[in-house]
C-alpha positions in Angstrom: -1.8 -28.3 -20.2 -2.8 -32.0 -21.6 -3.9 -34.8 -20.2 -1.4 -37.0 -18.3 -0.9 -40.6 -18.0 -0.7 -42.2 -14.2 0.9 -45.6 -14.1 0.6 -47.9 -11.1 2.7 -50.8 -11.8 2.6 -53.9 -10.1 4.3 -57.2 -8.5 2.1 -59.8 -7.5 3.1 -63.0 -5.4 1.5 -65.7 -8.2 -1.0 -67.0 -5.8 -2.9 -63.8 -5.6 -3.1 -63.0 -9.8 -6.4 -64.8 -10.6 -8.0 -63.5 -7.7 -6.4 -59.6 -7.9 -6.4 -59.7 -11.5 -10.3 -60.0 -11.4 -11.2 -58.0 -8.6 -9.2 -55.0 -10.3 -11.1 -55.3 -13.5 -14.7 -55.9 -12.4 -14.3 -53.1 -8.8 -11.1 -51.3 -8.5 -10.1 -50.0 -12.3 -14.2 -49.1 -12.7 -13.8 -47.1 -9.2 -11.5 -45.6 -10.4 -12.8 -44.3 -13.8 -15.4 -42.5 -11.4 -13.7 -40.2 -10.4 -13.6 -37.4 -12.1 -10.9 -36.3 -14.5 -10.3 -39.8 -14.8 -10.8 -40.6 -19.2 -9.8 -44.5 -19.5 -7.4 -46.8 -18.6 -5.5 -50.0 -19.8 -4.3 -53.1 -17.6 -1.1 -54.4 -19.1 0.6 -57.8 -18.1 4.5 -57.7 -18.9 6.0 -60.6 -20.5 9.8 -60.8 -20.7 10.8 -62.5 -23.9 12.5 -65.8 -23.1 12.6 -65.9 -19.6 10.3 -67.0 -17.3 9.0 -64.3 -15.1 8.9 -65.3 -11.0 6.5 -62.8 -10.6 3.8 -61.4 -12.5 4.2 -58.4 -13.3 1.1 -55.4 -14.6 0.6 -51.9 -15.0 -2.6 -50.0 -14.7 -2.3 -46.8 -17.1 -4.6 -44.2 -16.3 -5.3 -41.3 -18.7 -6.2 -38.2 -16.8 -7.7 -35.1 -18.4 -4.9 -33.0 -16.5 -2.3 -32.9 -13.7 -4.6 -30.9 -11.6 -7.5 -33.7 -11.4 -4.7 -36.5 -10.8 -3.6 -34.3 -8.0 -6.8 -33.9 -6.6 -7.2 -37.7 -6.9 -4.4 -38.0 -4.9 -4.7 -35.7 -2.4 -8.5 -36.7 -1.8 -10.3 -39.5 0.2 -11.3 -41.5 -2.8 -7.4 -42.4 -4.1 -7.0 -43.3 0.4 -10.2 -45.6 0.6 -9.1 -47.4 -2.8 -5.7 -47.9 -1.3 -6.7 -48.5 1.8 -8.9 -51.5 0.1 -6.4 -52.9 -1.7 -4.3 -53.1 1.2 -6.9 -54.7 2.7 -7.4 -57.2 0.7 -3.8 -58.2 -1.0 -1.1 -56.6 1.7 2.2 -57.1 1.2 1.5 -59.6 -1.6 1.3 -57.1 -4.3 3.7 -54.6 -4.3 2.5 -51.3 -6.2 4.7 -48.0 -7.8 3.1 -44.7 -8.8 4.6 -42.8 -11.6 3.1 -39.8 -13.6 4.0 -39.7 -17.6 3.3 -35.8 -19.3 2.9 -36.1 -23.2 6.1 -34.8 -24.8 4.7 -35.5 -28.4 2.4 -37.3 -30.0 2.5 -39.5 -33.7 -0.5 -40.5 -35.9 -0.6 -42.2 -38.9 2.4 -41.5 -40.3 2.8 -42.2 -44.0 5.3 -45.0 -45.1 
């Protein structure tokens, strides 16, 4: 089996972005990419063409050398300290959901 890609997409109250923003790219996201299993990951910031958003909106994507090491992410103390954190630190002003993507196929270079 491949790698997988775990998504944790998020909903921020706009007085906590600056603040969460750069506490998940200099602590959290580099926590994270100890762990093992873990291979990169990419923080994305959604931007909804022509309409204001009233809530910022990211996703942290993950890529994680196999379902097995996300699972034992999950199921170990590191993913419950790093949640418990976050808690901690942004309660219910960030509002997170977990999904796991499995590569159906994959597209390089293909010639036009």
């Amino acid at each position: 089996m491949g790698h997988v890609i775990y998504n944790v997409a998020l909903i921020l109250e706009p007085s906590v972005e600056h603040e969460w923003r750069e506490w998940m790219l200099a602590v959290h996201i580099p926590e994270v990419l100890r762990v093992p299993g873990f291979l990169d990951a990419t923080m994305y910031r959604q931007e909804v063409v022509g309409v204001p958003a009233a809530r910022p909106q990211y996703v942290n994507s993950y890529r994680v050398q196999s379902r097995e090491a996300l699972q034992a992410y999950c199921d170990g103390a590191e993913a419950k300290r790093l949640r418990a954190e976050h808690e901690a630190r942004f309660g219910d002003r960030v509002t997170a959901l977990r999904t796991v993507w499995s590569v159906v196929q994959t597209y390089c270079g293909i010639d036009k």
